[in-house]
C-alpha positions as CSV (number, residue, x, y, z in Angstrom):
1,X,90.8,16.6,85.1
2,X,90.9,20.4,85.3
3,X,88.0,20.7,87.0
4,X,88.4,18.0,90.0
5,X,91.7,19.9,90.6
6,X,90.0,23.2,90.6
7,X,87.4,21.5,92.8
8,X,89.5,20.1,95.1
9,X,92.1,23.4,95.3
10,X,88.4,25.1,96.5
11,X,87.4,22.4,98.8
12,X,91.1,22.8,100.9
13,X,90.7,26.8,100.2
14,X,87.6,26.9,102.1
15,X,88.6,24.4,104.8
16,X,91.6,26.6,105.2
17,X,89.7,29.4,105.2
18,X,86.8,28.4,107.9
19,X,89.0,26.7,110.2
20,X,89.5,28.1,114.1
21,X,93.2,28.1,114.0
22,X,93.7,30.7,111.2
23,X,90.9,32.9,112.6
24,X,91.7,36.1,112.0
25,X,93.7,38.3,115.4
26,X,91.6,40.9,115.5
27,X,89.2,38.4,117.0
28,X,91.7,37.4,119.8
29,X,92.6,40.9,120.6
30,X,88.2,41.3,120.8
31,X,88.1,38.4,122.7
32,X,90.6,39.8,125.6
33,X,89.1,43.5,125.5
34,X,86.2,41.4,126.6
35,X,87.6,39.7,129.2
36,X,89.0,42.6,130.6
37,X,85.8,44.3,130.7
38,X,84.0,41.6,132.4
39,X,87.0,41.9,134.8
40,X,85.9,45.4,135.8
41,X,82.4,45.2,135.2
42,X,82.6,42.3,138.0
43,X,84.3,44.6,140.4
44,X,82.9,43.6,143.9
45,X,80.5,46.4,144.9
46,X,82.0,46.2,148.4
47,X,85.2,47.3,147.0
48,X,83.6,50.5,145.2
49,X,82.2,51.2,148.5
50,X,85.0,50.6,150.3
51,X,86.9,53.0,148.0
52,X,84.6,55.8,148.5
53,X,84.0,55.5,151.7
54,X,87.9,55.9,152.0
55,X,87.8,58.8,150.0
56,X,84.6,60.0,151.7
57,X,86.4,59.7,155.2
58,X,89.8,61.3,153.8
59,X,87.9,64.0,152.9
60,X,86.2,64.5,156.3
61,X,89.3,63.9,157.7
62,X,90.7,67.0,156.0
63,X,88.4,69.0,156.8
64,X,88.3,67.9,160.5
65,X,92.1,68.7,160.6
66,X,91.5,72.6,159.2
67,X,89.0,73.0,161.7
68,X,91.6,72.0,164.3
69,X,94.1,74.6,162.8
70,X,91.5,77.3,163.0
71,X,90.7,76.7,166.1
72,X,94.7,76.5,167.2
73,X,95.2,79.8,165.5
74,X,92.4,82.0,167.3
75,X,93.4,80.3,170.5
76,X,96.8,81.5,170.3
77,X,95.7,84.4,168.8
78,X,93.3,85.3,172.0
79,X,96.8,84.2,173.9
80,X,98.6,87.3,172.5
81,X,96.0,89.5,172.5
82,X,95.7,88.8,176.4
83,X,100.0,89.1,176.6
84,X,99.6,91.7,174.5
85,X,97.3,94.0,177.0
86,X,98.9,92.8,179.6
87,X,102.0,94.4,179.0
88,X,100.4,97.3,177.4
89,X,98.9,97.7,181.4
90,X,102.7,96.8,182.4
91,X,104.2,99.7,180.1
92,X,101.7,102.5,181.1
93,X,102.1,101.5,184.4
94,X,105.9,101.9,184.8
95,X,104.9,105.5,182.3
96,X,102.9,106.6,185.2
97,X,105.3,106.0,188.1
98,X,108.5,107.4,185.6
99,X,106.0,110.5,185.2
100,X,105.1,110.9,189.1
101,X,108.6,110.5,190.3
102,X,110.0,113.4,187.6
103,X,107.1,115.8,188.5
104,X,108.0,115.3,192.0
């Protein structure tokens, strides 16, 4: 009688132990990392390109807009160079005439 117990305690052990519902979570928590990585791994190639072209043109944008403020800041710095000798012409000018009229 022992042993048809002991028999039949094993039978339901391993039952309890092979069956799907008592698996054991570090499967489920497997099971979803691989999910997830078929998620990314599935990433529509159009979408990485998409993504660096965006970064491609941001960067090309930036640059574009640097060479703009370069170019801004020797314009205006060939304006005040031109103010600059122009009123230096102004100012020896007006020296000249002060210096003509008081040798006189």
């Amino acid at each position: 009688m022992k042993i048809i117990t002991v028999a039949v305690v094993f039978i339901l052990f391993t039952i309890l132990l092979t069956t799907e519902s008592l698996a054991i979570k570090g499967d489920l928590i497997y099971n979803n990392k691989e999910s997830g990585l078929s998620v990314v791994l599935n990433d529509d190639v159009n979408d990485i390109q998409k993504r660096q072209n965006a970064r491609r043109r941001a960067r090309q944008r930036r640059a574009r807009q640097r060479r703009q403020q370069i170019n801004n800041l020797q314009a205006n710095i060939n304006n005040l160079q031109s103010q600059l000798s122009n009123l230096q012409s102004a100012v020896l000018s007006r020296f000249a005439s002060v210096s003509q009229s008081m040798g006189r």
